[in-house]
C-alpha positions as CSV (number, residue, x, y, z in Angstrom):
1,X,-29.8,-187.7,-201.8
2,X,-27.8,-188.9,-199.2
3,X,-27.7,-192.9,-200.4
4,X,-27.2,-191.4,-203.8
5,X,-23.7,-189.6,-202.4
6,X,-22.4,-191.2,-200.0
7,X,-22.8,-188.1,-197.9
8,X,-24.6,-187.4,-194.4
9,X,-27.3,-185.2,-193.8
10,X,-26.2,-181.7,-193.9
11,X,-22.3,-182.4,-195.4
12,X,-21.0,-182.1,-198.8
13,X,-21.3,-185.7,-201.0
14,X,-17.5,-187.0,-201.3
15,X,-17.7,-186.3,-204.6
16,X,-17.4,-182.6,-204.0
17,X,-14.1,-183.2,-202.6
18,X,-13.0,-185.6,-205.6
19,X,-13.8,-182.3,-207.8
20,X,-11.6,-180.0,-205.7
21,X,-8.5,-182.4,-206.1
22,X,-9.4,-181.8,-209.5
23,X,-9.1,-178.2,-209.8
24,X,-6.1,-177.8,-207.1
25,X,-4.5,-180.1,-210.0
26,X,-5.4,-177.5,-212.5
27,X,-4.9,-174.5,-210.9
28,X,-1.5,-175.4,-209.8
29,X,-0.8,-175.8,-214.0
30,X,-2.1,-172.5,-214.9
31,X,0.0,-170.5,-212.3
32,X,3.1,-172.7,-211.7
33,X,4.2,-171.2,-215.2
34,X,5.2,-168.0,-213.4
35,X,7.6,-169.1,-211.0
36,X,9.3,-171.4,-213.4
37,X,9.6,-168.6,-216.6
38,X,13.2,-167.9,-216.3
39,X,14.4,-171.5,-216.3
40,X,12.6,-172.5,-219.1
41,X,13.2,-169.5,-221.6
42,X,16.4,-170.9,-220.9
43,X,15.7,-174.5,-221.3
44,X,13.9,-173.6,-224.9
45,X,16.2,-171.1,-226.1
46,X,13.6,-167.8,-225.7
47,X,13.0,-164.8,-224.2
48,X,11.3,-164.6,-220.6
49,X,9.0,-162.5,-222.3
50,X,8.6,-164.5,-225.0
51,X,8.1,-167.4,-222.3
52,X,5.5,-165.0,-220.5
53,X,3.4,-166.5,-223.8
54,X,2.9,-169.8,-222.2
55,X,1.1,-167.7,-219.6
56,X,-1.3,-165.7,-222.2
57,X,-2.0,-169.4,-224.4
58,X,-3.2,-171.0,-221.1
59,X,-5.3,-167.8,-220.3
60,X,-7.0,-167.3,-223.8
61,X,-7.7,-171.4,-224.3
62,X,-9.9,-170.9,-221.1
63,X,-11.5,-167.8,-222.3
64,X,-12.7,-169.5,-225.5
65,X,-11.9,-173.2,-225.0
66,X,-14.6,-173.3,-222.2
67,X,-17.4,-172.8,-223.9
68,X,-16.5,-175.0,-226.8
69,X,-15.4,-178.2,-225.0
70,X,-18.8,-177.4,-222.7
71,X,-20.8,-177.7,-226.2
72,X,-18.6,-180.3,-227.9
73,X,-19.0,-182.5,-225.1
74,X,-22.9,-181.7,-224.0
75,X,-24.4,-185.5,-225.4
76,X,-21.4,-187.5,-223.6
77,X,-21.5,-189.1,-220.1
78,X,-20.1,-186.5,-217.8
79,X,-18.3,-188.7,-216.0
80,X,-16.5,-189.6,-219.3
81,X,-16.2,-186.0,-219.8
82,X,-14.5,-185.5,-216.8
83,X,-12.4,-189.0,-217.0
84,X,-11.1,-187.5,-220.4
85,X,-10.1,-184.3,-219.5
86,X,-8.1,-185.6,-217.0
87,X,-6.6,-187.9,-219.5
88,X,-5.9,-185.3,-221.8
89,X,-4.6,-182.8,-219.1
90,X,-1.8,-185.8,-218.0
91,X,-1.1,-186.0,-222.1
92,X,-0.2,-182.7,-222.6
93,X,1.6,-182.5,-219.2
94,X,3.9,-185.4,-221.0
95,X,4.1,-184.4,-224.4
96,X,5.2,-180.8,-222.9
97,X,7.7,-183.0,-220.5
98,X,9.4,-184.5,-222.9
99,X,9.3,-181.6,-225.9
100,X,12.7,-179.7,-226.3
101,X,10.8,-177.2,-228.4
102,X,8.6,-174.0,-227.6
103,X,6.1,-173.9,-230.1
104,X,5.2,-177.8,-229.1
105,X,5.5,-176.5,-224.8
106,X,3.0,-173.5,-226.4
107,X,0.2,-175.8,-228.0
108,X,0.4,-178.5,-225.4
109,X,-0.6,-175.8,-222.9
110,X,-3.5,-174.7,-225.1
111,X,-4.9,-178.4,-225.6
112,X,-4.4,-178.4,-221.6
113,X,-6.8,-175.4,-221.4
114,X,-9.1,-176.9,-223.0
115,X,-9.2,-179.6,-220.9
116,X,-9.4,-177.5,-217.8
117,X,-11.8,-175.9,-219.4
118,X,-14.0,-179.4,-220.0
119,X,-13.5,-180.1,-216.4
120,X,-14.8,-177.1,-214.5
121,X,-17.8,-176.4,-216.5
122,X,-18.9,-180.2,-215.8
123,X,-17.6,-180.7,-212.9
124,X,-19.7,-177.6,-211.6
125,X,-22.9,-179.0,-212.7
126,X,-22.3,-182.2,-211.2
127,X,-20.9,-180.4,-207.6
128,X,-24.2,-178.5,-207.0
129,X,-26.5,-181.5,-208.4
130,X,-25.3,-183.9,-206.3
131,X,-25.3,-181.3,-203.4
132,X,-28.7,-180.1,-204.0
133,X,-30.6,-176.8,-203.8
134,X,-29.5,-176.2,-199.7
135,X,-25.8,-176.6,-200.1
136,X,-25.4,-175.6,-203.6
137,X,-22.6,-172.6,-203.2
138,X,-21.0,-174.4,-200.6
139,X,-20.1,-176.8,-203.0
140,X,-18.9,-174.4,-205.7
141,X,-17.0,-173.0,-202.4
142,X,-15.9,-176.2,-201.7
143,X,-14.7,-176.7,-205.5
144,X,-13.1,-173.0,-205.7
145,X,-11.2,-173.9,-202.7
146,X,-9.3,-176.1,-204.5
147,X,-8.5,-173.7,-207.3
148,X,-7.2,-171.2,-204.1
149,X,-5.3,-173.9,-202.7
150,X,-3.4,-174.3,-205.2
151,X,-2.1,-170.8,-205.2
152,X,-1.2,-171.3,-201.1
153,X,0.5,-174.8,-201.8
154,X,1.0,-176.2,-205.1
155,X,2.2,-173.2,-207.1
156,X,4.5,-172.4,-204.0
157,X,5.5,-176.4,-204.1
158,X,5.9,-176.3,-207.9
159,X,8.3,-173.4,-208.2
160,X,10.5,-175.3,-205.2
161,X,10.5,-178.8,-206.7
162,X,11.3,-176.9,-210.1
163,X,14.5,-175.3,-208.7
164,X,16.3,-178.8,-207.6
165,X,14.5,-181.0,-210.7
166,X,14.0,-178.2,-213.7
167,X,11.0,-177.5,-215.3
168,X,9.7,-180.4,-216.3
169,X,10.0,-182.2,-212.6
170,X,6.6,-180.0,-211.6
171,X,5.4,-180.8,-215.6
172,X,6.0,-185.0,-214.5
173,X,4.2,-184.6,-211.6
174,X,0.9,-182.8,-212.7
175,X,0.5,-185.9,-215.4
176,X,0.9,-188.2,-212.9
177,X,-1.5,-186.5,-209.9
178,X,-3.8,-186.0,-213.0
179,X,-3.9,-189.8,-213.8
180,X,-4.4,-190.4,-210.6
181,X,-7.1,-188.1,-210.2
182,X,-8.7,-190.2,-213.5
183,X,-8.9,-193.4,-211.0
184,X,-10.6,-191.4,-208.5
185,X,-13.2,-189.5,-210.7
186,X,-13.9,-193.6,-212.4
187,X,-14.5,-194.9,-209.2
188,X,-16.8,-192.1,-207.1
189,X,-18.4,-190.0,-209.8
190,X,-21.7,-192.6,-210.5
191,X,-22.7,-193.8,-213.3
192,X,-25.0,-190.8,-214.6
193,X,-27.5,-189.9,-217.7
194,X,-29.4,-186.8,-217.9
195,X,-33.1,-187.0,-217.3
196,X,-33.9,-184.5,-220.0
197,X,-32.7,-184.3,-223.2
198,X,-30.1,-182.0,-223.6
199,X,-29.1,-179.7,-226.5
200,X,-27.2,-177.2,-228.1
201,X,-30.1,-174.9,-228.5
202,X,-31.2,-175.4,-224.9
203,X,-27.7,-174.2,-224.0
204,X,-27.8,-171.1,-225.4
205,X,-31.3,-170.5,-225.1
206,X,-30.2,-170.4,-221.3
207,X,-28.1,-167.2,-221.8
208,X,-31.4,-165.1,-222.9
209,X,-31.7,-164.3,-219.1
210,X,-30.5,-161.0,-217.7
211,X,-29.9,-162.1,-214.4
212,X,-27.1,-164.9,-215.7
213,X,-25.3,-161.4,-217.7
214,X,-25.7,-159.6,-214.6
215,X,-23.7,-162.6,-212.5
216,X,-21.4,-163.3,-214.9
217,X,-20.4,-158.9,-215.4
218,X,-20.3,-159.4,-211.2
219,X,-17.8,-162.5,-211.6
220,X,-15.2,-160.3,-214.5
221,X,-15.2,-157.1,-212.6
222,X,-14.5,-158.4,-208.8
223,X,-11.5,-161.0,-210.4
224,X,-10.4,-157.9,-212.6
225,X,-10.0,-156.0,-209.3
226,X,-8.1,-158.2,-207.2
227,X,-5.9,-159.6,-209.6
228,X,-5.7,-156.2,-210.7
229,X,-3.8,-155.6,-207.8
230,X,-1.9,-158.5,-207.2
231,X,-0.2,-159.0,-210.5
232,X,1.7,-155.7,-209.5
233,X,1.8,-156.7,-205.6
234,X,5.6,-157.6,-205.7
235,X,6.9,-153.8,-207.0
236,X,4.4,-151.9,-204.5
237,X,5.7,-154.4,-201.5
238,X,9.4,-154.3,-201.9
239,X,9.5,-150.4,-203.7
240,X,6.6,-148.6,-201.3
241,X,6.2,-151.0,-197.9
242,X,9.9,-151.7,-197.9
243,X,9.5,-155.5,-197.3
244,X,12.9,-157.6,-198.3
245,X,11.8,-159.5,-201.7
246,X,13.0,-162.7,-199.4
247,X,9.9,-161.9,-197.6
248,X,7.6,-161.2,-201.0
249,X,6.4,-164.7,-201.2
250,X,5.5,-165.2,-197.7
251,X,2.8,-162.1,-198.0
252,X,1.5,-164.1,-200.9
253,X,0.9,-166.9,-199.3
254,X,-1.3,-164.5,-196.6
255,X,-2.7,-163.6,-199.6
256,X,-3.8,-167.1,-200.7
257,X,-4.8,-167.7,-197.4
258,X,-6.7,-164.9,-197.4
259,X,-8.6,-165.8,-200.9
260,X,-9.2,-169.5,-199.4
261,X,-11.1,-167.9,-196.3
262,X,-13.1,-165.7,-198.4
263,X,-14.0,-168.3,-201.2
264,X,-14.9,-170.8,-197.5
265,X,-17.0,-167.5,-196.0
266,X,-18.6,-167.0,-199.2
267,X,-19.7,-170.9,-199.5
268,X,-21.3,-171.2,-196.1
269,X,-23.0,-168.1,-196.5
270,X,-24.1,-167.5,-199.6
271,X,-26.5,-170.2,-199.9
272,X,-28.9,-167.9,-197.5
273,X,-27.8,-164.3,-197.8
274,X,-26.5,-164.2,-201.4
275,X,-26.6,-160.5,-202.1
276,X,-26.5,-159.7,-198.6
277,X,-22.8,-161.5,-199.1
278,X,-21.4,-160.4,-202.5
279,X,-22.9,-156.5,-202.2
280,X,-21.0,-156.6,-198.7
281,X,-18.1,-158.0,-200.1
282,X,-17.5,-155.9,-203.2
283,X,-17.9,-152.7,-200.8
284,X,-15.6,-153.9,-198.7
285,X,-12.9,-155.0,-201.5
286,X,-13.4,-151.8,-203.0
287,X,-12.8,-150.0,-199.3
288,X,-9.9,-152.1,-199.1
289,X,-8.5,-150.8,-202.0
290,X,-8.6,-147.3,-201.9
291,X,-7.1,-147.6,-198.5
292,X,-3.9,-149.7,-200.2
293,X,-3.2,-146.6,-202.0
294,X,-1.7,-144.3,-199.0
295,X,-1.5,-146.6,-196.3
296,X,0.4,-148.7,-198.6
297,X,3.9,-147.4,-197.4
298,X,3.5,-149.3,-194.1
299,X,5.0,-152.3,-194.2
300,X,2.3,-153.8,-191.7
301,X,-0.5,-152.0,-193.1
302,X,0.1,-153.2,-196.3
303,X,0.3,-157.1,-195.3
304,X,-3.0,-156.8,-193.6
305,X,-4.7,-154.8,-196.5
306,X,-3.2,-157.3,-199.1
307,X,-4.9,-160.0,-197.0
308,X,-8.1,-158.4,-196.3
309,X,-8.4,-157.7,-200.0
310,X,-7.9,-161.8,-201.1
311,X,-10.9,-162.1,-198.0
312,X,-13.1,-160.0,-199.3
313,X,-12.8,-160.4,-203.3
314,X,-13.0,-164.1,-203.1
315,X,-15.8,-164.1,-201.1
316,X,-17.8,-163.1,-204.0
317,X,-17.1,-165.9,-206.5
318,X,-18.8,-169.0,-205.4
319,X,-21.6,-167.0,-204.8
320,X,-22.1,-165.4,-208.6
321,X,-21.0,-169.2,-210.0
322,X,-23.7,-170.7,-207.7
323,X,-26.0,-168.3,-209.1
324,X,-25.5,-168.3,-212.7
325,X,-25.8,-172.3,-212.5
326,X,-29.1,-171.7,-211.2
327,X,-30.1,-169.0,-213.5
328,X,-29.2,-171.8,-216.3
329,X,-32.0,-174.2,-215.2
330,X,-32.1,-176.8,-217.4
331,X,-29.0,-175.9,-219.2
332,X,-26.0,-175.3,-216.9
333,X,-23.3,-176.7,-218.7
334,X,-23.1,-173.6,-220.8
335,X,-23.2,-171.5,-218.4
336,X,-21.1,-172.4,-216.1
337,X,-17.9,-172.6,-218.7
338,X,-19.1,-169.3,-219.6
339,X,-17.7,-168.5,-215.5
340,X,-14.9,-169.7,-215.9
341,X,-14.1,-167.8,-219.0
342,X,-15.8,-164.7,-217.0
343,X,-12.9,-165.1,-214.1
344,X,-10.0,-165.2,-216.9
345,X,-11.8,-162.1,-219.0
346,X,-11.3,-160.1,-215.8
347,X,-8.0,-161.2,-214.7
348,X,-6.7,-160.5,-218.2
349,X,-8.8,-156.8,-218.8
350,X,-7.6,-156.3,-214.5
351,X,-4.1,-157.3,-215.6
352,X,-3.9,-155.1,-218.9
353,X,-4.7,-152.3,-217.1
354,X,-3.3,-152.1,-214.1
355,X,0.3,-152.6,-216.5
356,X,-0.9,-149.4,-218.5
357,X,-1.4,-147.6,-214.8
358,X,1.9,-148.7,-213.7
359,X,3.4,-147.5,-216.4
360,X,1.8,-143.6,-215.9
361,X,1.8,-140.9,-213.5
362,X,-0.1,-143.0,-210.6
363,X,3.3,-145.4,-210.6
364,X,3.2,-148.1,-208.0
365,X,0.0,-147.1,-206.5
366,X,-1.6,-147.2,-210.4
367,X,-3.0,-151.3,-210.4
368,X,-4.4,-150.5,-206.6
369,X,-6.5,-147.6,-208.2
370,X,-7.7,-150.0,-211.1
371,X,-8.6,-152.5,-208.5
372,X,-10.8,-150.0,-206.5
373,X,-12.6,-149.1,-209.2
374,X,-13.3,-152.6,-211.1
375,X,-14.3,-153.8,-207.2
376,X,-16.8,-150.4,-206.9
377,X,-17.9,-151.0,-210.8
378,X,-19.3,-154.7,-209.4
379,X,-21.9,-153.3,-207.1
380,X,-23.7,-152.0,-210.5
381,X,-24.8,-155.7,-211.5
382,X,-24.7,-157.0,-207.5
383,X,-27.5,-154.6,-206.8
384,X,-29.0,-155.0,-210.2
385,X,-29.4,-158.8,-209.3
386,X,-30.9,-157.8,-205.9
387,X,-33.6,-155.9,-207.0
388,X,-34.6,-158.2,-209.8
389,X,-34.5,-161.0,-207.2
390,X,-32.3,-164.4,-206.9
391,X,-35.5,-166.8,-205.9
392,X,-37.4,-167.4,-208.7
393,X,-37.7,-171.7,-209.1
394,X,-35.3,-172.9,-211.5
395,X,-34.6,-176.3,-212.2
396,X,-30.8,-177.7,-212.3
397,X,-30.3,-180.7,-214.8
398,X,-32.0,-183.5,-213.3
399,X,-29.0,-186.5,-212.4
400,X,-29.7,-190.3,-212.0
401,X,-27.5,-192.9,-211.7
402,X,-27.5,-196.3,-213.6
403,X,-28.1,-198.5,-210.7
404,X,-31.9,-198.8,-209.6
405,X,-31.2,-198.6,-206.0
406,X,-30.7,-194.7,-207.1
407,X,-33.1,-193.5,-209.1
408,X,-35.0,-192.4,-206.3
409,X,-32.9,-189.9,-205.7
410,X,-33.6,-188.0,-209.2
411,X,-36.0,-185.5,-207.9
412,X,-34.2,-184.5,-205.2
413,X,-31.3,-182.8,-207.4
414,X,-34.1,-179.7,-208.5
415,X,-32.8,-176.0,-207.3
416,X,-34.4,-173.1,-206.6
C-alpha cells in the first residue's frame, strides 16, 4: 500500500492530508457566515435575521444535497469528482463575491453545499481506502481534523480579515484557497477506477444494515448535544460565568481546541477499541453536561467544562464515520454522505431545541440540559452496536490506479 501512497509503514498516505486541506476550506465557509452576518445584512439591504438564512441554506443543501451529489456522481472518476467540487466551490465563492443581491449570495451558498457535500462523501471513501483497514478512523480523524480546525483558525481568521476587507474579502479568498486546493487534489489523488462495478442499487442496498442506522442515530445525537450547547455558549458565559464578551471568543477557541483533541484521541484510538471509545465518550459528554448546569456560574469551571465537553463529544465522530464506511462494504459512497448529513441533522434538531429551552423556564442553563440528554440518548445505539458486534469482514470499495506499477496494491485496500 505504501508504493501506492506515497506513505511509510504505519503513517497516513499524503493524500489524507490533501483531503483535510480540503475540508478546513469547507468548514471555514459553512461557519465564517456567523461572524460576518451583521456586515452583510447591511451590505445586501436585509435583516440579520433575514441574513441568519444564508446559515439555514448552507445547512439544509448538506442535509439533502449529500446524498444526491454522492448518487449523481457514483459512475465518475473520484478524482474528477473531487477536482469538480472544488471547482464549483471557488465558482460560487465568486459569483457570491461579486453579487450585490441576496437571493443570488442565498443560492450560490446552496450550489456550494452541494459541492461540500460531493467532496466529503468521496473524499471519505478514498481517505480510509488508501489508508487501509489498520489506520482507517485515523484517517477519518485525520480528515475531521480539518473540519475542527477550521473552527480554531479559519473561522476566527475569516471574521478578522472580514472586518478591515468586508465580506467578500474572506468570500475572495475561499475561491482562491479552493482552486488551489484543485491543483493539489490533480496532482496527488492517483489516477483511480473502481474494481467493481458500482451502482445506484448497490448504494442503497447498503443501507438495509442495522448496524449503519445504529452509527449514523450515534453520529445525530452526540453532534445534537454539543452543538446543542454551544450555539447558546455566548449568553450562559457572559450572563451566568460573568466572563467579559471581549473574552467570549477566546473560550471558543478552547473549545475548538478542545473538539480538535477529541476528533485526534478518537482517530488513534478508535481503530482498536471502537466502542470501548465512543460508549466512554458519550458518558463522559453527557457527565460533562449535567455538571455545566450548576457549576456553570464559575467563571473557571465553566471554561474547563466547555473544553472538556468539545474533548469528549468529538471524540466520538471519526469513530461512528469510520464505522458506517465499513458497514457500507462495497457501497460507501452512500453512506458516508449519508454522515455528513447525520452531523448537520443533529446540529440543526440540537440547535432548534436548545432555542425552544432558552426561551422557557430552564433559561440559560435550558441548551446545557438538551445537550445532556441528546449525549445520554447516544449510548442507546453505542451499546446497541456493541452487542451486535463491529468485526464482521466487510469489504471497502476496492481502489486501483491507472499506472501498472500499482495495481498490486488493489487487494490491499479490503477492510474489516
Amino acid at each position: 500500500m505504501s508504493s501506492a501512497t506515497g506513505s511509510a509503514p504505519g503513517k497516513l498516505p499524503f493524500v489524507v492530508w490533501v483531503l483535510a486541506a480540503g475540508t478546513f476550506l469547507m468548514g471555514t465557509t459553512e461557519f465564517v457566515i456567523a461572524g460576518l452576518l451583521p456586515e452583510m445584512a447591511a451590505d445586501l439591504n436585509v435583516s440579520v435575521s433575514h441574513a441568519g438564512l444564508l446559515i439555514t441554506a448552507f445547512a439544509i443543501g448538506m442535509i439533502i444535497g449529500g446524498p444526491t451529489m454522492a448518487l449523481a456522481t457514483l459512475r465518475l472518476p473520484q478524482r474528477h469528482t473531487l477536482i469538480g467540487a472544488l471547482a464549483v466551490f471557488a465558482l460560487g465563492h465568486v459569483v457570491a463575491a461579486l453579487s450585490s443581491s441576496f437571493a443570488v449570495v442565498l443560492a450560490s451558498r446552496v450550489v456550494t453545499a452541494l459541492a461540500t457535500g460531493a467532496f466529503w462523501a468521496v473524499g471519505f471513501v478514498i481517505a480510509t481506502t488508501a489508508a487501509g483497514p489498520a489506520r482507517s478512523t485515523r484517517a477519518v480523524g485525520v480528515m475531521m481534523g480539518g473540519l475542527t480546525l477550521a473552527n480554531v483558525i479559519g473561522v476566527p481568521i475569516g471574521s478578522f480579515v472580514g472586518q478591515f476587507t468586508g465580506w467578500r474579502g474572506p468570500f475572495w479568498a475561499l475561491a482562491v484557497l479552493a482552486a488551489l486546493a484543485a491543483v493539489f487534489v490533480g496532482r496527488f489523488i492517483p489516477r483511480t477506477e473502481q474494481c467493481v462495478e458500482v451502482s445506484v442499487r448497490a448504494e442503497v442496498r447498503a443501507l438495509r444494515q442495522g448496524r449503519l442506522w445504529l452509527a449514523l442515530a450515534a453520529a445525530v445525537l452526540i453532534m445534537g448535544g454539543v452543538l446543542a450547547t454551544y450555539t447558546y455558549i455566548t449568553p450562559l458565559l457572559t450572563d451566568r460565568a460573568g466572563i467579559p464578551a471581549g473574552a467570549v471568543p477566546l473560550v471558543l477557541i478552547a473549545f475548538g481546541i478542545g473538539a480538535l483533541a477529541g476528533t485526534a484521541i478518537g482517530g488513534r484510538l478508535g481503530d482498536h477499541r471502537p466502542m470501548a471509545t465512543t460508549i466512554t465518550a458519550a458518558a463522559a459528554t453527557a457527565v460533562t453536561l449535567l455538571v455545566l448546569i450548576p457549576a456553570s456560574g464559575s467563571p473557571v469551571a465553566a471554561v474547563i467544562l466547555v473544553f472538556v465537553m468539545a474533548l469528549t463529544g468529538f471524540t466520538i465522530n471519526p469513530v461512528v464515520t469510520s464505522l458506517a464506511v465499513r458497514f457500507a462494504g462495497d457501497a460507501p459512497t452512500l453512506t458516508s454522505a449519508l454522515t455528513t448529513s447525520a452531523y448537520n441533522t443533529g446540529i440543526a434538531a440540537g440547535s432548534a431545541l436548545a432555542g425552544q429551552a432558552l426561551g422557557s423556564s430552564l433559561g440559560l442553563t435550558g441548551p446545557a440540559l438538551v445537550g445532556a440528554v441528546f449525549a445520554a440518548l447516544t449510548l442507546l445505539p453505542l451499546i446497541a452496536l456493541a452487542l451486535s458486534g463491529t468485526g464482521t469482514p466487510t469489504r471497502i470499495v476496492a481502489q486501483r490506479t491507472a499506472h501498472a506499477d500499482d495495481t498490486q496494491n488493489a487487494d490491499a485496500t479490503t477492510a474489516r
